[in-house]
VOPAGU-2260 file (C-alpha; in pm, 1 decimal, decimal comma):
REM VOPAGU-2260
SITE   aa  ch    i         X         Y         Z
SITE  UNK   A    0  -10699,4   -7078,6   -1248,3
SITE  UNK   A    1  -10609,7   -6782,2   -1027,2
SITE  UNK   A    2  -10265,7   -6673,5   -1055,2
SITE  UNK   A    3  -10119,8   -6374,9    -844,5
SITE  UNK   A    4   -9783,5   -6206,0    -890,5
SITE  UNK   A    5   -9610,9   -5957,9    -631,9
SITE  UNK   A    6   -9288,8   -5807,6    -696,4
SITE  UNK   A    7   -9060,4   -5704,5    -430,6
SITE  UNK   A    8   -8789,1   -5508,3    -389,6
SITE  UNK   A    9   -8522,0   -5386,5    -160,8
SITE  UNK   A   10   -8366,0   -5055,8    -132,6
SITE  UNK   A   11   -7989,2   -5143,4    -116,1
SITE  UNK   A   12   -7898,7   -5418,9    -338,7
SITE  UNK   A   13   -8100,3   -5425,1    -681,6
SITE  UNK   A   14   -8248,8   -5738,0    -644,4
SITE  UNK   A   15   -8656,7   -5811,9    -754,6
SITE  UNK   A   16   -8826,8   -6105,9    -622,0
SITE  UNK   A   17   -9074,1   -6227,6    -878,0
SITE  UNK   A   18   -9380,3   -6443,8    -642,0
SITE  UNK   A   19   -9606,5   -6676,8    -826,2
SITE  UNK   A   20   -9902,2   -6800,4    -639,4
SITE  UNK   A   21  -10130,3   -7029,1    -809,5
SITE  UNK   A   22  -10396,0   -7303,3    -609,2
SITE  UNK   A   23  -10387,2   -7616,0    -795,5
SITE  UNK   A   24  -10604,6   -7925,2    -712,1
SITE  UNK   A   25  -10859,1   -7923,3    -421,6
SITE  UNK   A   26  -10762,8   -8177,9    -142,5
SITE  UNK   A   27  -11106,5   -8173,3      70,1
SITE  UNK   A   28  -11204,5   -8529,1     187,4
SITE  UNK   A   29  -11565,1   -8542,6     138,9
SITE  UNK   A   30  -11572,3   -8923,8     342,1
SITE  UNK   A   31  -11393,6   -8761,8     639,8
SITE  UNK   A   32  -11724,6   -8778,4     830,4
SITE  UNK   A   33  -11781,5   -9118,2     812,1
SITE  UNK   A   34  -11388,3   -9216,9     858,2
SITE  UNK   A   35  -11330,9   -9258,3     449,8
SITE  UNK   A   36  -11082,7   -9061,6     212,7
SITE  UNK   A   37  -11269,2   -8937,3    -110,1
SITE  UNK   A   38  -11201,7   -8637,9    -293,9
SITE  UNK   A   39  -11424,5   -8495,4    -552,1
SITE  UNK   A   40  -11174,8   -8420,0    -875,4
SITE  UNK   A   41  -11145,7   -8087,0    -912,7
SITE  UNK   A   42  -10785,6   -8037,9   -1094,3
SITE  UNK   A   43  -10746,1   -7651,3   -1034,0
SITE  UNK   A   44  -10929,4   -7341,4    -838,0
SITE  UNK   A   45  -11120,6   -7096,2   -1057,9
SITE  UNK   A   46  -11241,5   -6797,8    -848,0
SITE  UNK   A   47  -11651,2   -6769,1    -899,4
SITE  UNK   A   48  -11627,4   -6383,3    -813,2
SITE  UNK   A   49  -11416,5   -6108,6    -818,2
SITE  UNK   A   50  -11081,9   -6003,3    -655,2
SITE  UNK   A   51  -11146,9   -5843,7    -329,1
SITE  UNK   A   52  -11529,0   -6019,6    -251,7
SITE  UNK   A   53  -11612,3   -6315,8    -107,4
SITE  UNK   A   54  -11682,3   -6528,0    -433,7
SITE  UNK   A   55  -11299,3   -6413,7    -491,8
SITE  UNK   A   56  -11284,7   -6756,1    -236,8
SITE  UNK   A   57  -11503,2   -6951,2    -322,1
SITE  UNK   A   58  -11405,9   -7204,3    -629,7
SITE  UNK   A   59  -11657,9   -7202,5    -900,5
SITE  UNK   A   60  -11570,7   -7574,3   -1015,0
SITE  UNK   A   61  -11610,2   -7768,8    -686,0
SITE  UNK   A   62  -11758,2   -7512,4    -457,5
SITE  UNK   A   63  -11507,1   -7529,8    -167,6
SITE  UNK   A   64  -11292,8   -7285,0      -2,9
SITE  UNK   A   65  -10965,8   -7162,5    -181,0
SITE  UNK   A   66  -10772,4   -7320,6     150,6
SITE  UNK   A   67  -10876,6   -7686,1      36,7
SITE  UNK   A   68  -10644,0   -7654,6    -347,5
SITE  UNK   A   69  -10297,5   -7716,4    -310,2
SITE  UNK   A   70  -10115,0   -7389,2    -278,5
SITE  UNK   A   71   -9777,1   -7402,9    -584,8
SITE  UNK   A   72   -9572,8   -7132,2    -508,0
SITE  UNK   A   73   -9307,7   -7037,9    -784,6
SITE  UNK   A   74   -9022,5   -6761,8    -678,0
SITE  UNK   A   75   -8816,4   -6623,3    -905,5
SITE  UNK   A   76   -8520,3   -6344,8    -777,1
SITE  UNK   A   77   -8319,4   -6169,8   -1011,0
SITE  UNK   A   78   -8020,6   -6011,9    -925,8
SITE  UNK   A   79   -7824,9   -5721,0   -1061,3
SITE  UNK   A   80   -7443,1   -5666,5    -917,9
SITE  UNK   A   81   -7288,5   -5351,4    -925,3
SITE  UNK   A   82   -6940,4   -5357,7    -789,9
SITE  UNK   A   83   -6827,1   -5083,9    -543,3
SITE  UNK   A   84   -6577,7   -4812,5    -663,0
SITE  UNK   A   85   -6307,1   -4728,7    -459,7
């Protein structure tokens, strides 16, 4: 499974924005062609090359494009308040 996490952050307030992405089961109707709904199984993407190429894509379970898994986003923000002195 391919898992990416970005952290963000903003200048004023200390906040940091945690941002999970992670592609879970693929959703590609194979039947679609021939007016049927059948999808092949695969539970979760696995990348069949590396980060930046094309195989990076490509999932090395089911062979479709990373678009086709159902994209789970998980966001996590954690805040730190410092009160203004007078």
């Amino acid at each position: 499974m391919k898992k990416r996490q970005v952290v963000l952050r903003s200048g004023r307030n200390s906040s940091t924005s945690s941002l999970v992405v992670r592609y879970g089961e693929c959703q590609k109707n194979h039947a679609a062609n021939i007016g049927g709904y059948a999808v092949d199984g695969c539970r979760e993407f696995m990348a069949s090359g590396m980060e930046g190429t094309n195989g990076a894509l490509t999932c090395a379970a089911c062979g479709c494009h990373r678009n086709f898994h159902k994209k789970e986003v998980e966001i996590e923000v954690v805040s730190e308040y410092t009160p203004r002195s007078s």
